[in-house]
C-alpha positions in Angstrom: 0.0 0.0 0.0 1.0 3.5 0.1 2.4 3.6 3.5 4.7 0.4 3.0 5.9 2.3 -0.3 6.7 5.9 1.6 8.5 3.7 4.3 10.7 2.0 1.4 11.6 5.3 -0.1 12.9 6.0 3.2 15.5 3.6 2.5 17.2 5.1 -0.1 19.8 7.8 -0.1 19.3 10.0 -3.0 22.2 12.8 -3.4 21.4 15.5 -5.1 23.1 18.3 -7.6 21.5 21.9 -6.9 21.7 23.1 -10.2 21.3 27.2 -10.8 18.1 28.9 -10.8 16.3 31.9 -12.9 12.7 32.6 -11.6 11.8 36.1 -12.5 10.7 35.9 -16.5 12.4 39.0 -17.1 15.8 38.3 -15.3 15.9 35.2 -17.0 16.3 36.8 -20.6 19.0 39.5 -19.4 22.5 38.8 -20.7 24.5 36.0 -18.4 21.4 34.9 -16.7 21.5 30.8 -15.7 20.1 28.9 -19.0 17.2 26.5 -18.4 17.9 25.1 -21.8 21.0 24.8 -24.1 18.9 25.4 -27.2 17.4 28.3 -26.4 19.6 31.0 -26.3 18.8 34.1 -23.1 15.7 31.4 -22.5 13.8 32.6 -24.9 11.4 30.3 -26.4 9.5 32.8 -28.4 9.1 36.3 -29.3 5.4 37.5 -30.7 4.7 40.6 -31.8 1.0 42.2 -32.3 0.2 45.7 -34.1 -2.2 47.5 -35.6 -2.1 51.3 -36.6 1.8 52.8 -36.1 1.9 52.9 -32.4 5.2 54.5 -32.4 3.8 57.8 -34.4 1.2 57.7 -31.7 3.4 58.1 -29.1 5.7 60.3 -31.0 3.0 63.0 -31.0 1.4 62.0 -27.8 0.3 65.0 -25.8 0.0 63.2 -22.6 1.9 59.1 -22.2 1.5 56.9 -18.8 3.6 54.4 -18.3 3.7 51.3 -15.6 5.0 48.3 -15.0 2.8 45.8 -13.7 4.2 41.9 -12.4 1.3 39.0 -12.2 2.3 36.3 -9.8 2.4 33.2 -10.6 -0.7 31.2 -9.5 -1.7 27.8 -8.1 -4.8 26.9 -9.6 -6.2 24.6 -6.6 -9.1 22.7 -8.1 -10.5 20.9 -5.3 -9.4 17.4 -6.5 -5.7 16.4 -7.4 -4.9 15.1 -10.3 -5.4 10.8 -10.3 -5.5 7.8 -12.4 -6.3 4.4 -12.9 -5.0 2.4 -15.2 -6.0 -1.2 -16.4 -4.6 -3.2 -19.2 -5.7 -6.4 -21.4 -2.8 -7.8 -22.7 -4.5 -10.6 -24.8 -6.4 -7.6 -26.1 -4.0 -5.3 -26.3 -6.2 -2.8 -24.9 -5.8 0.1 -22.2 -8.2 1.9 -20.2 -7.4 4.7 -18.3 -9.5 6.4 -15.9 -8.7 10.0 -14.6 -10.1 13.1 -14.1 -8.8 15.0 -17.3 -10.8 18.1 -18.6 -10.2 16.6 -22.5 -10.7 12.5 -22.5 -10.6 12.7 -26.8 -7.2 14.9 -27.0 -6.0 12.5 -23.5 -6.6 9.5 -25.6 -4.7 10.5 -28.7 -1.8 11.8 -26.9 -1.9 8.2 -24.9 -1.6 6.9 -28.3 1.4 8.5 -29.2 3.4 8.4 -26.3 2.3 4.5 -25.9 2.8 2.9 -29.4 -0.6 1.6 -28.3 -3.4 2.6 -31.3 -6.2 5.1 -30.5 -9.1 2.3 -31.4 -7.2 0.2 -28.7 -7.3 3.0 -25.8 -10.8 4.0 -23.9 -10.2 7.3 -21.3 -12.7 7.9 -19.1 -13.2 11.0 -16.9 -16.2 10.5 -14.6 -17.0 13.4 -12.3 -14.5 15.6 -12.1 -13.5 17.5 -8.9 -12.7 20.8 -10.8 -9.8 22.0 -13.1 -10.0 25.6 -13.9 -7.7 24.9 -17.2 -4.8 22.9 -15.4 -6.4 19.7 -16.0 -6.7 19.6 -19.9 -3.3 18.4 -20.4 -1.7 15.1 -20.7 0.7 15.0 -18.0 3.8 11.9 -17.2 2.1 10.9 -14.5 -0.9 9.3 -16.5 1.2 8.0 -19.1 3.4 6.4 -16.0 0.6 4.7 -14.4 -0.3 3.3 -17.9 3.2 1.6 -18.5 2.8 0.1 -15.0 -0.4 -0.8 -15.4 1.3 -3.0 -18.8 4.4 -3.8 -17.5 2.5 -5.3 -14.4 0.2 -6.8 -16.0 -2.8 -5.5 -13.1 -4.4 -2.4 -12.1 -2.1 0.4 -11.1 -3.8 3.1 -9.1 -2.2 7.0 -9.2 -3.5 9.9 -6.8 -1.1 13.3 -6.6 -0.7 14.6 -2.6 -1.7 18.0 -2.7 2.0 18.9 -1.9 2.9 17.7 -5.4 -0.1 19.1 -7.3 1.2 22.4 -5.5 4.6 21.8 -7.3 3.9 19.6 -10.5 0.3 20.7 -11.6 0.7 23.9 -14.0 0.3 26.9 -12.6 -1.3 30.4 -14.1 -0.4 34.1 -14.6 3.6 34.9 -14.4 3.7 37.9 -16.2 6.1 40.9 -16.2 4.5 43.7 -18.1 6.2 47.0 -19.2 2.8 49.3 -20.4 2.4 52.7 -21.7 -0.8 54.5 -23.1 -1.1 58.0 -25.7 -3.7 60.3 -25.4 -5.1 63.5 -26.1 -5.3 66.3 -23.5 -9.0 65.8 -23.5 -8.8 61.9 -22.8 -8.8 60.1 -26.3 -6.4 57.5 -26.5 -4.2 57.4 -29.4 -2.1 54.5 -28.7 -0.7 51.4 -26.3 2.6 49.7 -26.5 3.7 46.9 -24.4 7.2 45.1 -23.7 5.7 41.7 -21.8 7.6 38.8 -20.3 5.5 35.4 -19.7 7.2 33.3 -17.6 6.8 29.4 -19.6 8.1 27.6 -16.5 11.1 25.2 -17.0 9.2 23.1 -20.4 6.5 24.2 -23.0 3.0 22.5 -22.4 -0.5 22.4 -24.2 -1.9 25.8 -24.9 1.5 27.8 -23.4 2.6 29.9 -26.7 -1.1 30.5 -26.9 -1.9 32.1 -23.7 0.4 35.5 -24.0 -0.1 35.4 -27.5 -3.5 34.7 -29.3 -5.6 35.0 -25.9 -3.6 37.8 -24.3 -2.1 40.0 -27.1 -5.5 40.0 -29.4 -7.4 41.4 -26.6 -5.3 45.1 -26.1 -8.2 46.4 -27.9 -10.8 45.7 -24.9 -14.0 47.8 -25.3 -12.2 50.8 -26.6 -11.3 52.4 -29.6 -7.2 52.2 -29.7 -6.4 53.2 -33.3 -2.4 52.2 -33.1 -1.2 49.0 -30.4 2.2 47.4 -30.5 2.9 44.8 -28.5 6.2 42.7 -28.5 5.5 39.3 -26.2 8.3 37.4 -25.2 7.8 33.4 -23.8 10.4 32.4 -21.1 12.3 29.6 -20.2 12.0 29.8 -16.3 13.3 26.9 -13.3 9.7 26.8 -12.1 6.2 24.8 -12.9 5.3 25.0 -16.2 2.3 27.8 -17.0 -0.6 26.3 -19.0 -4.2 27.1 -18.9 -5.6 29.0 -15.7 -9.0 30.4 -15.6 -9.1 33.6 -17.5 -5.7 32.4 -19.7 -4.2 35.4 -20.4 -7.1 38.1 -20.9 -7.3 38.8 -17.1 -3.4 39.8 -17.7 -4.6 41.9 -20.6 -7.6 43.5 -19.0 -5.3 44.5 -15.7 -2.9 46.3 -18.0 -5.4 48.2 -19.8 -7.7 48.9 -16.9 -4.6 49.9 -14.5 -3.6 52.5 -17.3 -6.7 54.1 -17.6 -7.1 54.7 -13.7 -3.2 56.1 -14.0 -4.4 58.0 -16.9 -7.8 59.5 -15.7 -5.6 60.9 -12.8 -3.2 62.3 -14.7 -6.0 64.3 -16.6 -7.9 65.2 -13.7 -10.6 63.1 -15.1 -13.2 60.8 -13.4 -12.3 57.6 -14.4 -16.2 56.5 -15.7 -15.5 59.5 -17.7 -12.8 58.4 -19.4 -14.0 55.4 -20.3 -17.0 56.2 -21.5 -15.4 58.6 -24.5 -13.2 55.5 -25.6 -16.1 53.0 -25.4 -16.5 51.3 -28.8 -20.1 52.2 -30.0 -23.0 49.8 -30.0 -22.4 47.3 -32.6 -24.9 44.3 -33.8 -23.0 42.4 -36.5 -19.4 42.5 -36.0 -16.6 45.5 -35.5 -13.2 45.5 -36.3 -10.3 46.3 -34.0 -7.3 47.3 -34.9 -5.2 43.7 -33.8 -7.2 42.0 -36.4 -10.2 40.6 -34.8 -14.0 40.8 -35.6 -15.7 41.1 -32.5 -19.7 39.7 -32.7 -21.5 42.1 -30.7 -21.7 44.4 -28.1 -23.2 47.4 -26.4 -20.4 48.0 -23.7 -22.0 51.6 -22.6 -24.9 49.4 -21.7 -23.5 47.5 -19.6 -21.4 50.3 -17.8 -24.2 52.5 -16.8 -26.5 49.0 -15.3 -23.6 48.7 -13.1 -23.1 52.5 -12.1 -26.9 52.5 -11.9 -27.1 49.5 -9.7 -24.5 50.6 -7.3 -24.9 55.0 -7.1 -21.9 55.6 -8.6 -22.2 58.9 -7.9 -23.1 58.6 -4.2 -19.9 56.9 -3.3 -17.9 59.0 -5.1 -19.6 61.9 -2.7 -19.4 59.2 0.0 -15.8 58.8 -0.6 -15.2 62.6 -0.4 -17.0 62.8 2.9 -15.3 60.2 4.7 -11.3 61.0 3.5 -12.1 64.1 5.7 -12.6 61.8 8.9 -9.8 59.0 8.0 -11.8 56.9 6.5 -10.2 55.6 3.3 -12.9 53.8 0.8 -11.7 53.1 -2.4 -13.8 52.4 -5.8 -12.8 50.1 -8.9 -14.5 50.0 -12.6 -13.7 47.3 -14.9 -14.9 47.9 -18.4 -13.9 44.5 -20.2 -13.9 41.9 -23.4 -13.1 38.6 -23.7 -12.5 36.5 -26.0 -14.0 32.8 -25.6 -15.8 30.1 -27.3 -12.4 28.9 -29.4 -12.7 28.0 -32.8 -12.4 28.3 -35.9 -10.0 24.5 -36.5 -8.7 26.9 -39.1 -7.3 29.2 -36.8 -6.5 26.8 -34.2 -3.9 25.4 -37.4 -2.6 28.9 -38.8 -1.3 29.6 -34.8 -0.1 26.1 -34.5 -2.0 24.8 -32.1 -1.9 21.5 -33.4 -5.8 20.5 -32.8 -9.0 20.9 -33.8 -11.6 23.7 -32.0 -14.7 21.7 -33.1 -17.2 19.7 -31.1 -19.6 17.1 -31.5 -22.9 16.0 -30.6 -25.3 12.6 -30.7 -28.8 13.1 -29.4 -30.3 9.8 -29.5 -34.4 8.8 -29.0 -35.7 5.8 -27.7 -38.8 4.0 -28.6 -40.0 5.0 -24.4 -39.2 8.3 -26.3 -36.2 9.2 -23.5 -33.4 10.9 -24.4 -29.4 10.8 -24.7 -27.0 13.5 -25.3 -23.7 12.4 -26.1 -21.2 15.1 -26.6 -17.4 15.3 -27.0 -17.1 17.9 -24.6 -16.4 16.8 -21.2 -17.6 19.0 -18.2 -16.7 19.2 -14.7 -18.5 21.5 -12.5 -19.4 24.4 -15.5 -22.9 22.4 -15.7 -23.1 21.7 -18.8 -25.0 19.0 -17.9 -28.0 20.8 -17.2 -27.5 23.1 -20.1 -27.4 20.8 -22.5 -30.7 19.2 -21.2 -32.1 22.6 -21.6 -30.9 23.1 -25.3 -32.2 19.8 -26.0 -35.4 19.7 -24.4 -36.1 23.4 -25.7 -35.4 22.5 -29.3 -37.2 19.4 -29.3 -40.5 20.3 -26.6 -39.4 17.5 -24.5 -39.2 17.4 -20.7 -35.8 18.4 -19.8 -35.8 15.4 -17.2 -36.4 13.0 -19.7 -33.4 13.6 -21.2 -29.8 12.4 -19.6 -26.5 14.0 -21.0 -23.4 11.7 -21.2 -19.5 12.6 -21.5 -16.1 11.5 -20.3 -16.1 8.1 -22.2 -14.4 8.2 -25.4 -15.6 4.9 -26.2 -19.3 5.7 -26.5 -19.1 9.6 -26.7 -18.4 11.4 -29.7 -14.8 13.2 -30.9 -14.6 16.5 -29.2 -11.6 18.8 -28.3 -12.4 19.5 -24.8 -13.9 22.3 -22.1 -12.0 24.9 -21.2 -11.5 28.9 -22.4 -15.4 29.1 -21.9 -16.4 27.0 -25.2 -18.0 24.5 -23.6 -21.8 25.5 -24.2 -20.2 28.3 -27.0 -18.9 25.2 -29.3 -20.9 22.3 -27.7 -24.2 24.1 -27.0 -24.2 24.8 -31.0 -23.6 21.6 -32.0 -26.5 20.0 -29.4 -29.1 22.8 -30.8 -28.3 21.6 -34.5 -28.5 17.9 -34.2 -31.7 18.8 -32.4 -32.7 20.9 -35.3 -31.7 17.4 -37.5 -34.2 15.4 -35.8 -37.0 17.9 -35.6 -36.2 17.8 -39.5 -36.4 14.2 -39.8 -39.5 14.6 -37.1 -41.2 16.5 -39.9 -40.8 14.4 -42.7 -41.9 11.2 -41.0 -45.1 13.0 -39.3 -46.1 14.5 -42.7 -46.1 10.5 -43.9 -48.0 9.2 -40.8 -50.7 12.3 -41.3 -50.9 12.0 -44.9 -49.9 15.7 -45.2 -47.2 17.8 -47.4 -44.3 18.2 -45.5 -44.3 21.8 -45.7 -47.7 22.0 -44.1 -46.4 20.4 -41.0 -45.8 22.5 -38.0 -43.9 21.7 -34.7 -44.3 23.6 -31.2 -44.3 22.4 -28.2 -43.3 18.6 -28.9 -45.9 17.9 -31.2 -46.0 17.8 -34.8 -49.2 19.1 -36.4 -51.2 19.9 -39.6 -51.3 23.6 -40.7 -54.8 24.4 -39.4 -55.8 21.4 -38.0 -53.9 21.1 -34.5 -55.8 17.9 -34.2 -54.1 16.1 -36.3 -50.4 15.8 -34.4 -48.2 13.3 -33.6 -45.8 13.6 -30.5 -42.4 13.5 -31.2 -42.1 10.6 -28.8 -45.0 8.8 -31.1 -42.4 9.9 -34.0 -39.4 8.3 -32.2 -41.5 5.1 -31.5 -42.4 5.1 -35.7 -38.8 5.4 -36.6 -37.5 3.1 -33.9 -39.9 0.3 -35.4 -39.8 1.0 -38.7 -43.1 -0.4 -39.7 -44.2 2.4 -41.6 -41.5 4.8 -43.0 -41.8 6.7 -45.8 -39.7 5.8 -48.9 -35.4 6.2 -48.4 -36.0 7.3 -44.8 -33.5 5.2 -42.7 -35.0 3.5 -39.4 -33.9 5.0 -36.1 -34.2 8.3 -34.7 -30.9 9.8 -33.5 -28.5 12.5 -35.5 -25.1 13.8 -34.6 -23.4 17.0 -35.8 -19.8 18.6 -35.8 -19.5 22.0 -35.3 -16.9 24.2 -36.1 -17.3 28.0 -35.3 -17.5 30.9 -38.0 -15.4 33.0 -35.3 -14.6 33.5 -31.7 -17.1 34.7 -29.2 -16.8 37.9 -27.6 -18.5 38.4 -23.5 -18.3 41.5 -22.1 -19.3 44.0 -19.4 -18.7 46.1 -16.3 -17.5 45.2 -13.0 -17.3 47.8 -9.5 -15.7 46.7 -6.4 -16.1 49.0 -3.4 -12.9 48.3 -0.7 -12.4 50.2 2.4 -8.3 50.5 4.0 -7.8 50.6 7.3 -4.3 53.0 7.5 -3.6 52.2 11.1 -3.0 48.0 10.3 -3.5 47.9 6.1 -6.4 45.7 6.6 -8.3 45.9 3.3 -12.0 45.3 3.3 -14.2 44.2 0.0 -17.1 45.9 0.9 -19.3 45.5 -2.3 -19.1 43.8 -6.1 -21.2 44.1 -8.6 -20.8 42.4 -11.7 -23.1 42.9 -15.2 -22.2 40.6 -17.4 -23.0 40.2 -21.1 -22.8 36.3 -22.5 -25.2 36.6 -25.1 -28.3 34.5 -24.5 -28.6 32.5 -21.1 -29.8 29.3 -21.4 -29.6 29.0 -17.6 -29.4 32.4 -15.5 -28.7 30.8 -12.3 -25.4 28.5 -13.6 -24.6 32.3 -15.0 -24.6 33.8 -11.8 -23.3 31.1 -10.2 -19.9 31.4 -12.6 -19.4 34.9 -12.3 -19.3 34.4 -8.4 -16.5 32.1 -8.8 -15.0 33.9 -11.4 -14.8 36.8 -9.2 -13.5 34.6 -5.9 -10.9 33.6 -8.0 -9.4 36.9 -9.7 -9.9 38.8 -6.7 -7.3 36.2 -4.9 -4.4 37.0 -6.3 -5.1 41.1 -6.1 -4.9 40.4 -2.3 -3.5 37.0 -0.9 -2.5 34.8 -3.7 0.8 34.3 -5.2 3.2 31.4 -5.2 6.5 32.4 -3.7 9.9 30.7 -4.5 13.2 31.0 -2.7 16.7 31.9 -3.9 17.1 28.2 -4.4 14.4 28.0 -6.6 12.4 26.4 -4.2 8.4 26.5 -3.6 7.7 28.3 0.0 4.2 28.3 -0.6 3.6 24.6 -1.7 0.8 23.8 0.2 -2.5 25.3 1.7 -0.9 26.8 4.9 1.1 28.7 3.1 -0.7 29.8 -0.2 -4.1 31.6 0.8 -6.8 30.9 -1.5 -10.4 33.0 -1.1 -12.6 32.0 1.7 -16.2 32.5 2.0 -15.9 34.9 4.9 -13.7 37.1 2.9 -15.8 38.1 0.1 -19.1 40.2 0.2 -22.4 38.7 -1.6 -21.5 39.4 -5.4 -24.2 41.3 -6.9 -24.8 39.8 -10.5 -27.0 41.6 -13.2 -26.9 41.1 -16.7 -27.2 41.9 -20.1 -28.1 40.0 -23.0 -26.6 40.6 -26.5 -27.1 37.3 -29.0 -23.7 36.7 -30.8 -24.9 36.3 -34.7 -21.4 33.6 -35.3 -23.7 30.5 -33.6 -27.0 29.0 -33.5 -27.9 30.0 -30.2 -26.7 33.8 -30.0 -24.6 32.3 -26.9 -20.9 33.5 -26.4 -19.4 32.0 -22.6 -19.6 33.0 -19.6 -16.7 30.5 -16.8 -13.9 33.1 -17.3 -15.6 36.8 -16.9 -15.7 36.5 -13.1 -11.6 35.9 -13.6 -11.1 38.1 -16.2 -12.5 41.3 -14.7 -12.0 41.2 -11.0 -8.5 41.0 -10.3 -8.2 44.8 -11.9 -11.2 45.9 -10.3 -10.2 44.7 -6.8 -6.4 46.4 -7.3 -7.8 49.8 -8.6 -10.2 50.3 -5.8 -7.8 49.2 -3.0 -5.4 51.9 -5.2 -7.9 54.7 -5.3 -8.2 54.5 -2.1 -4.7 54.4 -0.6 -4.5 57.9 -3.2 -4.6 60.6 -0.5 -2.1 58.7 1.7 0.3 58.7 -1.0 0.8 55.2 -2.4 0.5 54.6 -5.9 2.4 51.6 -7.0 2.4 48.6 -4.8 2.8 44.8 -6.6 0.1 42.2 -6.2 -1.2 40.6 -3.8 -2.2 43.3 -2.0 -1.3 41.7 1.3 -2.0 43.6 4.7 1.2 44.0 6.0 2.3 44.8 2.3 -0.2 48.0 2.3 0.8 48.9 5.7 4.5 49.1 4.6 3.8 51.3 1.8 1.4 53.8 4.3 4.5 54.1 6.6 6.8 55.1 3.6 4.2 57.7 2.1 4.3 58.8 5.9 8.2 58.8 5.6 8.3 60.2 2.7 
């Protein structure tokens, strides 16, 4: 067992060779720094550059330039299961099956193929419930592919389950940014340009979706909600001696929305401008059908102004800001953050996922099959695990087709009976796999049609469908169910001529374009200035995610979403010492959110149908992340103003705020 195993590793006598270490992303590409790698010269592993407009000739004849520099710790995503496996192999067969609790069974089973020699056909993955991910579990990682070759060269079962001290140092962690910003503008607040010089820490090998991160999710999104005629960027990837940096909740927008959001605060205050203001005179204007930014994307839709007064509305913008006069006269420090935000999500096309190398498909999948009891299954090639899905899915299904949603069961994680799909995460799950469940729904009601117009003895075009039933034009009487249709095509015994028996279609989707959420998020914080406790008072977050298929799994993402970017604007960050080892590697030491420590997040909405799918949907797991780390920092900012401290790193620590009070004081 496990206990007899840790008391034989006790046994050996391992003697190690400290080898040199290079943690900082941006130390580790100045000249003489430690090389992780021999083939990559100043550990570089990539330099990507966006642009759009001449961003130099923008700051050239700039009347007014801000400049920061902002550092993103490095984060542990903490889903509330480790990572775990089990593997089983039939030798006579030649077949493996590997159990574990991967966000992507398809692309976990092809990569199994490849590192094994063992064929796909031969290889069924199965993720059953899965205790959370947020991005770190979509992967393949040695672990897996180790408990497979035991499970072979053992010829039994071999059970893996990570300690939450490993997952701490050998799950991939998030963020790790080092970001040198500036923004142009006018005297009267329009901005003219944004250049960037940003170092993403890579950790010590290349993963999944790594080069994607900075680049494609990070760098295509210095547009935001504004209208930025001329943006540079130059992105550099970095060999590091830590974790390697994958997918984390948010992926590289929430790095891209801080940056853009921390430069306008600095810029409203360097124009003596409210910062609502400001915003609202860059704001892209209401758009239905798609708008061009200057980095090259088409954005679906958007009414961003919208969205930024529901929120302003909802909480009396104004009122605190007279509240927050009021109280700075009687030491009492109350800070205010907006967040005007876009994200990117729902990715697809394939064909863009192969001209940026991402060596996959973006598609998805879907099966709805009817039984002769007329009960329903969803099989999709997505594979939640805790997004609900689930639920939504049943929804889509049971609205498209008028049948109960309980009558219909969703199924996923088993690549043996579930469709090829490419996985959930970057909040595509009901953006690429909703679509795909709506249209092999509308396949059926199709096929619905047809056979109902032979039962009734009707034209096809005169059939109508509502509710679940398919009737003659005019004479509602004469219906059939669709479960009487599912029984008909499931026997057969009357089918009208070249219709094939059954009554089940499946359907691959592939998006026209990415989807595009947005909105507006305030956090209200109050500082105490005698011990630099920081208090989250209020957030509100409105949200725009096209059309809900489920408000309440909305709201219930965007108060996760907002948990888990406000940790690392005040307690989160993992913490390595001169050695290069992990001080904060494991829960005692690396503070993650806690109930007590947030207010009730106050959710509103908007809705604005994306026209690039079926459903007018667009994502909605990542806003939370993406918009309240920025929100959190600038109000606990705008409120230490008037004591004198205006740059401070994340988190956002007590003791941290405290210090930087004493040396305004000092100062």
């Amino acid at each position: 067992d496990r206990y007899q195993a840790e008391d034989a590793m006790e046994l050996i006598d391992v003697d190690y060779e400290p080898l040199p270490v290079v943690i900082n992303p941006e130390a580790a590409m100045q000249p003489g720094a430690v090389q992780v790698h021999e083939d990559a010269p100043i550990n570089q592993a990539f330099h990507w550059v966006v642009a759009g407009g001449d961003a130099d000739a923008a700051f050239s004849s700039a009347e007014v330039v801000v400049r920061d520099t902002i550092i993103h710790p490095k984060l542990i995503p903490n889903a509330i299961e480790t990572r775990s496996a089990v593997a089983s192999w039939l030798a006579p067969m030649g077949e493996l099956t590997l159990w574990n609790n991967t966000q992507n069974p398809h692309i976990c089973r092809f990569l199994t193929s490849v590192v094994t020699g063992i064929p796909e056909h031969k290889i069924r993955v199965i993720a059953p419930e899965v205790g959370g991910g947020f991005g770190s579990k979509a992967p393949v990682y040695p672990g897996e592919m180790i408990t497979a070759f035991c499970a072979m060269k053992l010829g039994r079962p071999v059970k893996w389950t990570e300690t939450r001290s490993e997952n701490y140092q050998a799950t991939l962690h998030g963020r790790d940014h080092v970001q040198h910003v500036e923004m142009a503008a006018t005297r009267d607040g329009k901005i003219t340009g944004l250049r960037t010089v940003v170092y993403a820490g890579m950790g010590a090998y290349l993963s999944l979706a790594s080069t994607g991160i900075p680049t494609i999710l990070h760098g295509l999104m210095y547009s935001g909600a504004y209208d930025i005629p001329n943006i540079k960027g130059d992105i550099y990837g970095v060999f590091t001696t830590t974790t390697p940096v994958d997918l984390y909740r948010g992926a590289g927008r929430p790095e891209a929305t801080f940056l853009l959001e921390r430069l306008m605060d600095l810029l409203a205050n360097e124009l003596g401008m409210d910062p609502v203001d400001l915003r609202r005179r860059n704001l892209i204007p209401k758009f239905d059908d798609g708008h061009d930014v200057v980095v090259g994307l088409t954005y679906d839709s958007g009414d961003y102004e919208v969205a930024l007064d529901m929120a302003l509305n909802h909480i009396n913008y104004q009122q605190l800001r007279q509240d927050q006069e009021h109280g700075r006269g009687h030491g009492h420090y109350m800070g205010i953050g907006v967040t005007t935000y876009v994200e990117l999500c729902g990715l697809g096309p394939s064909q863009v996922a192969g001209a940026v190398g991402f060596g996959g498909g973006l598609w998805e999948s879907a099966t709805i099959r009817f039984y002769p009891t007329g009960k329903v299954n969803v099989f999709i090639g997505t594979s939640p695990h805790g997004q609900g899905e689930e639920t939504t899915f049943a929804q889509i299904v049971s609205d498209e087709l008028g049948v109960p949603v309980e009558d219909v069961e969703v199924i996923h994680g088993d690549t043996d009976i579930t469709p090829m799909g490419w996985g959930t995460y970057g909040s595509r799950g009901t953006a690429v796999g909703g679509p795909a469940v709506a249209l092999a729904s509308r396949k059926l009601r199709d096929k619905g049609k047809a056979l109902a117009a032979h039962l009734l003895e009707a034209a096809e075009e005169d059939i109508e469908y509502e509710d679940g039933k398919f009737f003659v034009r005019g004479s509602p009487d004469q219906s059939k169910t669709i479960q009487d249709i599912a029984l008909m095509a499931n026997m057969a015994w009357n089918m009208p001529e070249g219709m094939e028996p059954g009554f089940e279609a499946t359907t691959f989707y592939d998006p026209p374009n990415f989807t595009y959420p947005f909105g507006t998020h305030v956090a209200v914080v109050d500082v105490d200035p005698d011990n630099g406790h920081i208090e989250l008072q209020r957030y509100v977050a409105v949200d725009d995610c096209g059309r809900q298929i489920n408000p309440v799994i909305v709201a219930g993402q965007v108060h996760g979403g907002v948990a888990q970017g406000t940790g690392p604007a005040l307690w989160e960050g993992a913490v390595y010492d001169e050695n290069g080892q992990l001080l904060t590697g494991s829960m005692l030491d690396y503070p993650v959110p806690r109930a007590h420590m947030l207010p009730d997040i106050e959710t509103l909405s908007t809705e604005t149908p994306s026209p690039h799918n079926p459903l007018g949907v667009k994502g909605i797991g990542e806003t939370g992340t993406i918009a309240s780390t920025v929100t959190v920092y600038n109000a606990v900012m705008d409120a230490l103003k008037p004591l004198g401290v205006t740059k401070l790193d994340m988190p956002l620590t007590s003791e941290k705020v405290w210090q930087a009070i004493q040396q305004a004081k000092g100062a």
